[in-house]
PDB file with SEQRES, HELIX, SHEET and CRYST1 records, atoms N, CA, C and O in Angstrom:
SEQRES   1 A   80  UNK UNK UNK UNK UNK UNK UNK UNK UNK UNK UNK UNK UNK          
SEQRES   2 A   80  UNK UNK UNK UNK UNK UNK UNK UNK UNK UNK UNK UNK UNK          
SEQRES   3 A   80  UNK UNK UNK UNK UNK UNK UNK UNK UNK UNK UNK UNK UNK          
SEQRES   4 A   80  UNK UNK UNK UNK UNK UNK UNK UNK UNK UNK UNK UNK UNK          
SEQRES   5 A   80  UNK UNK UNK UNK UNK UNK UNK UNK UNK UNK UNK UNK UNK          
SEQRES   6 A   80  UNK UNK UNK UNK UNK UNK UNK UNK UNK UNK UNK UNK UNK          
SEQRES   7 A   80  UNK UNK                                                      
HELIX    1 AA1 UNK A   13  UNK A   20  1                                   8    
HELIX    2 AA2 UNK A   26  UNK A   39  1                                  14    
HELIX    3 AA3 UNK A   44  UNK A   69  1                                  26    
CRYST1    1.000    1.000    1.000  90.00  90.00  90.00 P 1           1          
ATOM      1  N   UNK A   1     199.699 132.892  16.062  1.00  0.00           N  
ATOM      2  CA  UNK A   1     200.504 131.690  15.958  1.00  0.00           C  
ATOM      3  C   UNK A   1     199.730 130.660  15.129  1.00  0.00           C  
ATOM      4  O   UNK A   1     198.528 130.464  15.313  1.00  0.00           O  
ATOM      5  N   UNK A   2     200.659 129.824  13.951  1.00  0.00           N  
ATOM      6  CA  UNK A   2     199.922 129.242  13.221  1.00  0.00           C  
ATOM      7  C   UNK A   2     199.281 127.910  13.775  1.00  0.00           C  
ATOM      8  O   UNK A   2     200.259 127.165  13.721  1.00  0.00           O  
ATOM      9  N   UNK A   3     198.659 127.453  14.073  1.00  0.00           N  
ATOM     10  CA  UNK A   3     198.405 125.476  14.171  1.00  0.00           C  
ATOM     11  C   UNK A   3     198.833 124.660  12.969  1.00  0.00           C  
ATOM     12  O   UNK A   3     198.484 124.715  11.790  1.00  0.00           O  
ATOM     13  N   UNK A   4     200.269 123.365  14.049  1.00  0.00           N  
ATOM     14  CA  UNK A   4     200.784 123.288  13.404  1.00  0.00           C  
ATOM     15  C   UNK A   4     199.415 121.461  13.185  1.00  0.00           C  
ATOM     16  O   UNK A   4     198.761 121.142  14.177  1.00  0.00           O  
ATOM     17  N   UNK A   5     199.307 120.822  12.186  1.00  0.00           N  
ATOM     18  CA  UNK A   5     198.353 119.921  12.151  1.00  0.00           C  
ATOM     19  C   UNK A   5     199.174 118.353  11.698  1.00  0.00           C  
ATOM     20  O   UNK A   5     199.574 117.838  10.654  1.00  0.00           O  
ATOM     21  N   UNK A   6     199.145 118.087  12.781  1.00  0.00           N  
ATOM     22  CA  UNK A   6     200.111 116.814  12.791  1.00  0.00           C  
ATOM     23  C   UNK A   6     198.580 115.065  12.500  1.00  0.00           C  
ATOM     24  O   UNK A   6     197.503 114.888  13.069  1.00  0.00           O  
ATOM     25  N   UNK A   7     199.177 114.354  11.592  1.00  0.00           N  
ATOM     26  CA  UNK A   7     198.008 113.251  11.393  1.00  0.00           C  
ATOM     27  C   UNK A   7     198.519 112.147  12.759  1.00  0.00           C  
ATOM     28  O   UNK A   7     199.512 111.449  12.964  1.00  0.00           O  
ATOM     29  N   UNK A   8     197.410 112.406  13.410  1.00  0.00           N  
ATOM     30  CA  UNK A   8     197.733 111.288  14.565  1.00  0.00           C  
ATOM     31  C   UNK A   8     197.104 110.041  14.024  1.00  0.00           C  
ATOM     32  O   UNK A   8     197.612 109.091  14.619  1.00  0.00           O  
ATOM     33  N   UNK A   9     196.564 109.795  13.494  1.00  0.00           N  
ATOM     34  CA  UNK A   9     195.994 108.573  13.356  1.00  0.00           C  
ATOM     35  C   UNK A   9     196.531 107.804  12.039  1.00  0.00           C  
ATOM     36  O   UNK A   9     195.954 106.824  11.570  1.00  0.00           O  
ATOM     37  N   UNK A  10     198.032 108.529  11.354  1.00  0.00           N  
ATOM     38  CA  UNK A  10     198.755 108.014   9.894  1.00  0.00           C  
ATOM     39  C   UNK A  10     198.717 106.487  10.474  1.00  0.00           C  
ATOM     40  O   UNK A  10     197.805 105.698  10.225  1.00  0.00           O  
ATOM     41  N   UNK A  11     199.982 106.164  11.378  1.00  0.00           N  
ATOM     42  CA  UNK A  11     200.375 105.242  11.660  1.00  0.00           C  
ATOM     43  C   UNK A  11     200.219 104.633  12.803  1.00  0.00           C  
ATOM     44  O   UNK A  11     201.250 104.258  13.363  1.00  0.00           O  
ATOM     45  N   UNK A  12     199.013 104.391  13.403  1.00  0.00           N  
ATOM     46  CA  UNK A  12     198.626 104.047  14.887  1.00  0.00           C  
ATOM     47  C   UNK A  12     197.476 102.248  14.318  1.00  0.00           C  
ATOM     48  O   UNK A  12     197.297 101.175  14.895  1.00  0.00           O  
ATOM     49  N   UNK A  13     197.122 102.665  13.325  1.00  0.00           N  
ATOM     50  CA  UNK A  13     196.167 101.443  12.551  1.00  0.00           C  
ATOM     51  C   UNK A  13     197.724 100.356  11.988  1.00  0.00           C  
ATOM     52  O   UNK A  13     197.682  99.162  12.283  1.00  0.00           O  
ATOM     53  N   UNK A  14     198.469 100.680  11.526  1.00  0.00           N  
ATOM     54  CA  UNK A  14     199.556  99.876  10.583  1.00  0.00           C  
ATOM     55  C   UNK A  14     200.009  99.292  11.756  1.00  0.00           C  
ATOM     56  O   UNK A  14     200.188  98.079  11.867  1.00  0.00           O  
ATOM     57  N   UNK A  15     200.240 100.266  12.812  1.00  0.00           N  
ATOM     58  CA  UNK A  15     201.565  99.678  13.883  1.00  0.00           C  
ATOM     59  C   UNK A  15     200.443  98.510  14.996  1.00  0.00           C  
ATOM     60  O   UNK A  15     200.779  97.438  15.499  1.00  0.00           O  
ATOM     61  N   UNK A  16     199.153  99.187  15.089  1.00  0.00           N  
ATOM     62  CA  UNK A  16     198.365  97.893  15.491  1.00  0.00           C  
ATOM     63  C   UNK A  16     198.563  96.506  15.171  1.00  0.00           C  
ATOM     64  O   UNK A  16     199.059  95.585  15.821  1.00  0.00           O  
ATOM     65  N   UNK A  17     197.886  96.587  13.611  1.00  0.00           N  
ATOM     66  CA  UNK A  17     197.813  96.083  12.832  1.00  0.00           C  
ATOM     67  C   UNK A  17     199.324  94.535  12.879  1.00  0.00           C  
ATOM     68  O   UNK A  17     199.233  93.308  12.826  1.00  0.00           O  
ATOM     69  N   UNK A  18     200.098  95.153  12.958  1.00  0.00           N  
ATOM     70  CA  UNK A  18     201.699  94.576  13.043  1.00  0.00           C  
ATOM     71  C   UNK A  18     201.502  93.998  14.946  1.00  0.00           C  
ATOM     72  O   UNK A  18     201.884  92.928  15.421  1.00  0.00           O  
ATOM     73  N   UNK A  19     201.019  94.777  15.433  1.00  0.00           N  
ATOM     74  CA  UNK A  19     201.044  94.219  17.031  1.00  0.00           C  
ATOM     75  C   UNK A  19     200.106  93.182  16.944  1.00  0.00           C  
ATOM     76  O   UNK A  19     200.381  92.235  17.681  1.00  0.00           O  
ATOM     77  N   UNK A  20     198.835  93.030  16.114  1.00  0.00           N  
ATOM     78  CA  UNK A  20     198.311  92.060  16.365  1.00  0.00           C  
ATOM     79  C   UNK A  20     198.707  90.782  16.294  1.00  0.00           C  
ATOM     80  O   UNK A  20     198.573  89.810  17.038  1.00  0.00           O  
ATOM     81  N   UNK A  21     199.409  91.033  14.880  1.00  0.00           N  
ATOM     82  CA  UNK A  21     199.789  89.673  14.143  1.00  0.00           C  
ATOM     83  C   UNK A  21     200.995  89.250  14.652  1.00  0.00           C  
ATOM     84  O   UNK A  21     201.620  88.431  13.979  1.00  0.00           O  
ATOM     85  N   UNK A  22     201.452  89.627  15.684  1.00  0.00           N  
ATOM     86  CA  UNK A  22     202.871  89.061  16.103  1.00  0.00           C  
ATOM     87  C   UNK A  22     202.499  89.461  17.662  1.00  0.00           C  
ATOM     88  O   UNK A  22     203.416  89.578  18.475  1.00  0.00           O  
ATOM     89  N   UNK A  23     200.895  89.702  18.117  1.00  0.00           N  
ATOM     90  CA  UNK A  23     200.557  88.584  19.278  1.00  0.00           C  
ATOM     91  C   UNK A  23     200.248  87.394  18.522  1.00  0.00           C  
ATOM     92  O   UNK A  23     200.954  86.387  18.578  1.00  0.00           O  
ATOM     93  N   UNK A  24     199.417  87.469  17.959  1.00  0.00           N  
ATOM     94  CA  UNK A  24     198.663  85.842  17.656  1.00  0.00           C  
ATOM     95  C   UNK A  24     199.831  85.384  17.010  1.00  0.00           C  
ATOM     96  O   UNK A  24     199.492  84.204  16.922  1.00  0.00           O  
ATOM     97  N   UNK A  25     201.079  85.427  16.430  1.00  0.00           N  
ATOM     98  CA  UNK A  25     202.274  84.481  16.158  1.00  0.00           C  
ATOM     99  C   UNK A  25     202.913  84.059  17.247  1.00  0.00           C  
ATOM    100  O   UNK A  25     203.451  82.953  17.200  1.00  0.00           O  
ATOM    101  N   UNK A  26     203.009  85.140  18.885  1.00  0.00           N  
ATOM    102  CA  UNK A  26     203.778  84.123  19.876  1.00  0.00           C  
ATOM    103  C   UNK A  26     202.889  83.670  20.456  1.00  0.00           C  
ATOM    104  O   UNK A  26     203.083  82.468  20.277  1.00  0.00           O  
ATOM    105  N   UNK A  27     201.555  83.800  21.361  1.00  0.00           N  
ATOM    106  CA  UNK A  27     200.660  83.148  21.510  1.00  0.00           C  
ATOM    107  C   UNK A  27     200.102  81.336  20.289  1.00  0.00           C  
ATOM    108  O   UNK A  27     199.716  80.292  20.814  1.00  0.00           O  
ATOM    109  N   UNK A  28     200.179  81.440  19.504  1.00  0.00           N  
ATOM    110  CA  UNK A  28     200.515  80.128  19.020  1.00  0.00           C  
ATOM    111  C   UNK A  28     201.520  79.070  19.215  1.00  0.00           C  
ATOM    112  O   UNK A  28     201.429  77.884  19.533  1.00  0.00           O  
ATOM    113  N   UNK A  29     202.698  79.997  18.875  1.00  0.00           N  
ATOM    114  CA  UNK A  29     203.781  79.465  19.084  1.00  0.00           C  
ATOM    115  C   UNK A  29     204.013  79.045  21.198  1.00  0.00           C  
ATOM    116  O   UNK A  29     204.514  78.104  21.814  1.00  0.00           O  
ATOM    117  N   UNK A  30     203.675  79.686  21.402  1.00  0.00           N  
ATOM    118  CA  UNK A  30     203.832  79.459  22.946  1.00  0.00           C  
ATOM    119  C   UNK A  30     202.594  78.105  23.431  1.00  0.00           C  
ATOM    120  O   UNK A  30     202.701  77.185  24.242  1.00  0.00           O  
ATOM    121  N   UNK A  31     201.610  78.464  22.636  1.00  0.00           N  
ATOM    122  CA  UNK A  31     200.537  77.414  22.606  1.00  0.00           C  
ATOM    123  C   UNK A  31     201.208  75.485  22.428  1.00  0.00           C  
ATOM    124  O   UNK A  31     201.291  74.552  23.227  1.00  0.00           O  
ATOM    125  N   UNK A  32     201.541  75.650  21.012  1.00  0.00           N  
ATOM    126  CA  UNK A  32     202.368  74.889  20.469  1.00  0.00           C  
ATOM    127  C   UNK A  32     203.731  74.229  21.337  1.00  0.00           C  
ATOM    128  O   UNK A  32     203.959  73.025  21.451  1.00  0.00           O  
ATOM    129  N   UNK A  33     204.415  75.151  21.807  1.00  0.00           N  
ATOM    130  CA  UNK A  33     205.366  74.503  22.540  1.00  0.00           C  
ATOM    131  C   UNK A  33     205.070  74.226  23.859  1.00  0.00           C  
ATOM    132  O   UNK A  33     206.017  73.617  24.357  1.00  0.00           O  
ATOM    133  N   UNK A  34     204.311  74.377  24.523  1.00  0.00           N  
ATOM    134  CA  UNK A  34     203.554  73.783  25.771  1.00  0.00           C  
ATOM    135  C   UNK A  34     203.197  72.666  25.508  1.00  0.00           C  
ATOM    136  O   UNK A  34     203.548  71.828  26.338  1.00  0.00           O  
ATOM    137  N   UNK A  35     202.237  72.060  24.092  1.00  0.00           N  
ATOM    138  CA  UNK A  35     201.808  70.845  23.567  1.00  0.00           C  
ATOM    139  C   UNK A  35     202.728  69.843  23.545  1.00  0.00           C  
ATOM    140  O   UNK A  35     202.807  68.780  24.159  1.00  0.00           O  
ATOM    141  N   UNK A  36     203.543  70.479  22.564  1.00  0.00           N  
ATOM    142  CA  UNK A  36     204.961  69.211  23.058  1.00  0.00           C  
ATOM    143  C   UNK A  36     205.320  69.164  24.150  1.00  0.00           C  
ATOM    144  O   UNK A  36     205.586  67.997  24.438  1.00  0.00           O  
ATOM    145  N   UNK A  37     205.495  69.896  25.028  1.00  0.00           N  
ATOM    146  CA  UNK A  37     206.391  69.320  25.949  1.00  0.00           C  
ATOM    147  C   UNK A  37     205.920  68.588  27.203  1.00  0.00           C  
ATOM    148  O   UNK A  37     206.565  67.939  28.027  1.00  0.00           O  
ATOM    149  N   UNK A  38     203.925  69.020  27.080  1.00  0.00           N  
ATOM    150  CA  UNK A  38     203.339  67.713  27.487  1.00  0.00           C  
ATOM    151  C   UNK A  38     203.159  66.159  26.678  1.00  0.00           C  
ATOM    152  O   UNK A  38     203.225  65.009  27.111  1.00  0.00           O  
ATOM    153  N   UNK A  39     203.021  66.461  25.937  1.00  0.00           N  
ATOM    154  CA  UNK A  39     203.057  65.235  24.340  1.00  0.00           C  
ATOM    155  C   UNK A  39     204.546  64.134  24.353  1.00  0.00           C  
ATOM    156  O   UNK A  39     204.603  62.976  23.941  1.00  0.00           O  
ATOM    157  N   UNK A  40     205.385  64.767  24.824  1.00  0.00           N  
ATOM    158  CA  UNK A  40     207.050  64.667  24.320  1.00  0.00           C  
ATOM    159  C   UNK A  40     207.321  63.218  24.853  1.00  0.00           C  
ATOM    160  O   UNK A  40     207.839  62.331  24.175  1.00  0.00           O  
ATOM    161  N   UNK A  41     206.718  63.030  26.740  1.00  0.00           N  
ATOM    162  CA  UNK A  41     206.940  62.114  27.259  1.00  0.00           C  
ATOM    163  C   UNK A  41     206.208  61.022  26.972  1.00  0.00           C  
ATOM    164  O   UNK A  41     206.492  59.938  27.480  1.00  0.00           O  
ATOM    165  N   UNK A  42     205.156  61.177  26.106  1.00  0.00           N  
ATOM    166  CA  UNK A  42     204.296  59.912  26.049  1.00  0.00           C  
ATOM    167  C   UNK A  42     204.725  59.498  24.478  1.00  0.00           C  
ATOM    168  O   UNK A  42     204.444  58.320  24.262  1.00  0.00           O  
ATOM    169  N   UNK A  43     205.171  59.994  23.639  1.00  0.00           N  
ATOM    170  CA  UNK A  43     206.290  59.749  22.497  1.00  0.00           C  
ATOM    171  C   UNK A  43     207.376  59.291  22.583  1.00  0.00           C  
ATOM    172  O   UNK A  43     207.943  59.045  21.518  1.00  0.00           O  
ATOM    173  N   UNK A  44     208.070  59.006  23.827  1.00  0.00           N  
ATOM    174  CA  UNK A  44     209.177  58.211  23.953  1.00  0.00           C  
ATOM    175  C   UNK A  44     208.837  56.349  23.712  1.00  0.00           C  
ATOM    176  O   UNK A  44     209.640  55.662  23.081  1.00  0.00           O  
ATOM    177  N   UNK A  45     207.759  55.850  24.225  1.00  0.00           N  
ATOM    178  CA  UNK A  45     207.934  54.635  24.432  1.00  0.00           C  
ATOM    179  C   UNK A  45     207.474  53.950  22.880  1.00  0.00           C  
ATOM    180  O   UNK A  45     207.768  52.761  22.751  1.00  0.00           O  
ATOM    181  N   UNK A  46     206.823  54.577  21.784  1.00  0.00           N  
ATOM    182  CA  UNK A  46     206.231  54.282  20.902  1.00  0.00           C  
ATOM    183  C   UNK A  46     207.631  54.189  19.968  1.00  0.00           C  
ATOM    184  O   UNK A  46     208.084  53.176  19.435  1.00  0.00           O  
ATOM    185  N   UNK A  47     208.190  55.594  19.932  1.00  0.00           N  
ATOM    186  CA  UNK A  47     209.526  55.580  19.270  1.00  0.00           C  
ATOM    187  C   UNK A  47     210.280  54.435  19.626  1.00  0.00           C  
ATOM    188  O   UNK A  47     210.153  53.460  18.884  1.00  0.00           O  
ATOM    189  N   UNK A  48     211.287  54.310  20.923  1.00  0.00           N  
ATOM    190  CA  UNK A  48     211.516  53.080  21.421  1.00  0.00           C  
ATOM    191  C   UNK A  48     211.176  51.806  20.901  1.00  0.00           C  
ATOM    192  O   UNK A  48     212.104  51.073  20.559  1.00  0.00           O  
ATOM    193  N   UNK A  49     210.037  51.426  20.784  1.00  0.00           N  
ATOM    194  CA  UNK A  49     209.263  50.261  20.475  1.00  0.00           C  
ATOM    195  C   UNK A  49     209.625  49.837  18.697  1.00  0.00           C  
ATOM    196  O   UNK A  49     210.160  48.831  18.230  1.00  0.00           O  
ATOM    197  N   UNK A  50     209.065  51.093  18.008  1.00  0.00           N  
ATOM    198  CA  UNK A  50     209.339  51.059  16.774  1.00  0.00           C  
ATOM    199  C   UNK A  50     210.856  51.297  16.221  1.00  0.00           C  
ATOM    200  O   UNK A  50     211.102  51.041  15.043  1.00  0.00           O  
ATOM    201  N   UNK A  51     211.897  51.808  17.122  1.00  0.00           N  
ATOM    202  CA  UNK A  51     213.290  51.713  16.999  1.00  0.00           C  
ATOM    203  C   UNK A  51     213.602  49.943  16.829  1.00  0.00           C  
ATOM    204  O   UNK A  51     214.186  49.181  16.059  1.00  0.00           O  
ATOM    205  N   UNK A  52     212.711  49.891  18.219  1.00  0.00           N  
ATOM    206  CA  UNK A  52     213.675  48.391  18.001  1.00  0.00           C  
ATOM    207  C   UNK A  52     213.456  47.642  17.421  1.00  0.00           C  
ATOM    208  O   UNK A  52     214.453  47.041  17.021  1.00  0.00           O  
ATOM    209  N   UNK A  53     212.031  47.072  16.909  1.00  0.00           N  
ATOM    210  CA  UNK A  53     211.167  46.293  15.803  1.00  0.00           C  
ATOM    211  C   UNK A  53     211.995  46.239  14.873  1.00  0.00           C  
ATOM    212  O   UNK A  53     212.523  45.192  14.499  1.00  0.00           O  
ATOM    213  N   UNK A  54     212.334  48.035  14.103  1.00  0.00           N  
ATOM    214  CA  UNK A  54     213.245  47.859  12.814  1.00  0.00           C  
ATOM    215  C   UNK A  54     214.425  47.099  13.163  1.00  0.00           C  
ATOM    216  O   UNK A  54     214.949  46.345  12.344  1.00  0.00           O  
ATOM    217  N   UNK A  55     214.774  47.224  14.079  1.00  0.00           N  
ATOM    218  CA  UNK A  55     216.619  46.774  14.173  1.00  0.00           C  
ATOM    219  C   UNK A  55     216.437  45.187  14.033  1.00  0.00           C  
ATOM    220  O   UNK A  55     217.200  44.467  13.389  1.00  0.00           O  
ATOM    221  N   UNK A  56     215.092  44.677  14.869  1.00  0.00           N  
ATOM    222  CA  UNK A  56     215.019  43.242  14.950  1.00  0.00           C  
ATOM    223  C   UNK A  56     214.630  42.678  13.665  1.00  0.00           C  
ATOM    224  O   UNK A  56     214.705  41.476  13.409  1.00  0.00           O  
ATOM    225  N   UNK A  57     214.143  43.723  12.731  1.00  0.00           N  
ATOM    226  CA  UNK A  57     213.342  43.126  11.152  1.00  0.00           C  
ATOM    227  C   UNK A  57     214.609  43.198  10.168  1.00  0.00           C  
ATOM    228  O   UNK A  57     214.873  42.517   9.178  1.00  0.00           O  
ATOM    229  N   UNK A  58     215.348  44.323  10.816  1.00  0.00           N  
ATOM    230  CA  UNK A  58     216.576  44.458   9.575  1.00  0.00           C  
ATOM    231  C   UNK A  58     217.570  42.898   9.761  1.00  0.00           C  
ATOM    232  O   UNK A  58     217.916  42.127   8.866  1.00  0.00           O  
ATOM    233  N   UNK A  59     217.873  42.802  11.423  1.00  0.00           N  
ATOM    234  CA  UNK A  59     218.776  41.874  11.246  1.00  0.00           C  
ATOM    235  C   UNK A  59     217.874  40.659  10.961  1.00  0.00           C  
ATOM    236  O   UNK A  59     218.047  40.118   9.869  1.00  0.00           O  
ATOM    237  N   UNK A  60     216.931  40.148  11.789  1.00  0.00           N  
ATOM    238  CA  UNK A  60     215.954  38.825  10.677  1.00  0.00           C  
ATOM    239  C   UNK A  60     216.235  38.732   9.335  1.00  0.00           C  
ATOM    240  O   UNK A  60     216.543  37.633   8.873  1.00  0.00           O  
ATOM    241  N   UNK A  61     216.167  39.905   8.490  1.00  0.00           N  
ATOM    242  CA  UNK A  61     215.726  39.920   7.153  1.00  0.00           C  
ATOM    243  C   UNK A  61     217.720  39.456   6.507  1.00  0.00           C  
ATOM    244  O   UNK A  61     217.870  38.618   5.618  1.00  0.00           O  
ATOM    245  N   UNK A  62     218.900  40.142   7.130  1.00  0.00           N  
ATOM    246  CA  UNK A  62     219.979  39.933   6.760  1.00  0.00           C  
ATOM    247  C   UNK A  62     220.241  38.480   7.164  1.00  0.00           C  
ATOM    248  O   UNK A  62     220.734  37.766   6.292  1.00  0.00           O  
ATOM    249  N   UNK A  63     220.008  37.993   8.241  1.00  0.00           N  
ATOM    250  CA  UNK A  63     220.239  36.396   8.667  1.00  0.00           C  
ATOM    251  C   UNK A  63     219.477  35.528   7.781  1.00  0.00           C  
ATOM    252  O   UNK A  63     219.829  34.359   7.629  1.00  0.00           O  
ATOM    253  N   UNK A  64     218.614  35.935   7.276  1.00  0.00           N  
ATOM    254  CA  UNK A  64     217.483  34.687   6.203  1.00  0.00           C  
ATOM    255  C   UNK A  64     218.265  34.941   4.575  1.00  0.00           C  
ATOM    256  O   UNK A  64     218.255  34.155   3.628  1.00  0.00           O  
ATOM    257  N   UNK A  65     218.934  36.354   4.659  1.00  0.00           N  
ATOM    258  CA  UNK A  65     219.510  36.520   3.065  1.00  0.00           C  
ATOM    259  C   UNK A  65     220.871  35.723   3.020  1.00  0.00           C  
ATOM    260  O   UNK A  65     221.335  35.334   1.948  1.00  0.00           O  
ATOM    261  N   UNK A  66     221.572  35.467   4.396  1.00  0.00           N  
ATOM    262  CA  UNK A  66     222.789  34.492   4.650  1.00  0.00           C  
ATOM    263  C   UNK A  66     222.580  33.472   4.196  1.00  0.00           C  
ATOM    264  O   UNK A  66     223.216  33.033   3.238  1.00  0.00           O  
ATOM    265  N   UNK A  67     221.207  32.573   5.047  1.00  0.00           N  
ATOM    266  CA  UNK A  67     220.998  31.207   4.899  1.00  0.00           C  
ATOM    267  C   UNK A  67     221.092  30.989   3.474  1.00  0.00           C  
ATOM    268  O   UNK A  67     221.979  30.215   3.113  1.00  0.00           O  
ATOM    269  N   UNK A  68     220.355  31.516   2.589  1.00  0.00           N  
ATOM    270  CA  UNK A  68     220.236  31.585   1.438  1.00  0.00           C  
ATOM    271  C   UNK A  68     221.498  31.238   0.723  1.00  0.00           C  
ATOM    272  O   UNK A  68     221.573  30.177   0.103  1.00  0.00           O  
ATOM    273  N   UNK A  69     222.549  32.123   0.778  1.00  0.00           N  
ATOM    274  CA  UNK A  69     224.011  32.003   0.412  1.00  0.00           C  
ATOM    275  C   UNK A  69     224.486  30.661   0.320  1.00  0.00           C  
ATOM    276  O   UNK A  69     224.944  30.110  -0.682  1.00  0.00           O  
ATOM    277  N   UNK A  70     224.348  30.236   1.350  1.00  0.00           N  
ATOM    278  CA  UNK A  70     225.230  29.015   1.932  1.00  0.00           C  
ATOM    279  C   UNK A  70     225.323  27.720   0.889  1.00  0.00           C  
ATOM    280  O   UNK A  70     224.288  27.186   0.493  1.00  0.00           O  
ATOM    281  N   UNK A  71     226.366  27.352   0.560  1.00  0.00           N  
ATOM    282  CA  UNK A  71     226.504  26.178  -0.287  1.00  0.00           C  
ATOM    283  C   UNK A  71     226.297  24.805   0.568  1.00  0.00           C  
ATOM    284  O   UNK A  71     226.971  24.974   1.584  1.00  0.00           O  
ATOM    285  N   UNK A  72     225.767  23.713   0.618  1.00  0.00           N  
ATOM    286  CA  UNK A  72     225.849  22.589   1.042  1.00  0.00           C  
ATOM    287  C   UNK A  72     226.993  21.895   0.468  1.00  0.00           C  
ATOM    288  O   UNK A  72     227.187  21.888  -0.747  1.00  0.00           O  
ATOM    289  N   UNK A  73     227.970  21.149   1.537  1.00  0.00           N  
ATOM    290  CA  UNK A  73     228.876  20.845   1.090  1.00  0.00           C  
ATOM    291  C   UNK A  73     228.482  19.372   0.945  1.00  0.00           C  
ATOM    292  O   UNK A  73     228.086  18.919   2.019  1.00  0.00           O  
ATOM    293  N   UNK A  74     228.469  18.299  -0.280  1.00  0.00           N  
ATOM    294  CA  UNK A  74     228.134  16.873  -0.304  1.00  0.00           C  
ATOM    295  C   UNK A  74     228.578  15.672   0.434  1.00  0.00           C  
ATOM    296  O   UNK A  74     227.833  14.696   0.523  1.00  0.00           O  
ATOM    297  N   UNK A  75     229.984  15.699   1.072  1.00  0.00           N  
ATOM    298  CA  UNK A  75     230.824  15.264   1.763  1.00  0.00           C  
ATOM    299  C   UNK A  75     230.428  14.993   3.083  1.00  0.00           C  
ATOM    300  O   UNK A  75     230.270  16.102   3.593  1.00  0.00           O  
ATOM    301  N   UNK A  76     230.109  13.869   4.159  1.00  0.00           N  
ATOM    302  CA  UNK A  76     229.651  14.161   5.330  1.00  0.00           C  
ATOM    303  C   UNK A  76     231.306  13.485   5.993  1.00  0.00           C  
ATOM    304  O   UNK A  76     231.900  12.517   5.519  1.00  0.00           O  
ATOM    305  N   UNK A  77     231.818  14.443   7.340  1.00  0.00           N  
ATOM    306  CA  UNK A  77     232.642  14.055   7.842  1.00  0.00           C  
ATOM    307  C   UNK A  77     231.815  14.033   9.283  1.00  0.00           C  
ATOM    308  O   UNK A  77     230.873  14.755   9.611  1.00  0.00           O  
ATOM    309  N   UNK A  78     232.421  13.047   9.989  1.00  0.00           N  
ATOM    310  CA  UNK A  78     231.918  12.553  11.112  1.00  0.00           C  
ATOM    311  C   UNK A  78     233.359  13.036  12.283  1.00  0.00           C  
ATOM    312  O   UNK A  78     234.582  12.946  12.174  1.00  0.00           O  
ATOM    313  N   UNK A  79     232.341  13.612  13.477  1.00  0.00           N  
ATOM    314  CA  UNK A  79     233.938  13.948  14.461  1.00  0.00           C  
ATOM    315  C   UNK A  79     233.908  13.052  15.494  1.00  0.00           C  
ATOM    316  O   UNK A  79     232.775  13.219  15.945  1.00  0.00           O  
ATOM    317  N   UNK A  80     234.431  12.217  16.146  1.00  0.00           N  
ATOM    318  CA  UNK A  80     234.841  11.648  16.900  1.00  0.00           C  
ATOM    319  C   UNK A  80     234.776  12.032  18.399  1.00  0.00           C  
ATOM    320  O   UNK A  80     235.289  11.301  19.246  1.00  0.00           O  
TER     321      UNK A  80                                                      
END                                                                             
């Protein structure tokens, strides 16, 4: 009977090779999303803060471009 000679070791290095790199891709990734989601809550109040600053700088900045507009009228009427 002949021996039949099969390569055990063709594809056992490639298919490693592929297992490694896609542990160390979810292990990061799992790393990573643990970070945020301790991180996440202490990022709320900064956002918040800086949300509202802009809203208070945008409307400041539109109320001072009004004043500006405004014609003085020469005429003084007095109300009673």
């Amino acid at each position: 009977m002949q021996r039949i000679e099969i390569d055990e070791n063709g594809a056992l290095p490639l298919a490693n090779f592929f297992g490694i790199i896609l542990g160390f891709v979810s292990i990061s990734t799992l790393l990573v999303i643990q970070s945020l989601t301790i991180l996440l809550p202490l990022l709320f109040a900064p956002m918040v803060c800086i949300t509202l600053s802009y809203l208070l700088y945008t409307a400041n900045k539109s109320a001072s471009r009004d004043k500006d507009d405004v014609s003085v009228n020469p005429m003084r009427v007095d109300v009673l």
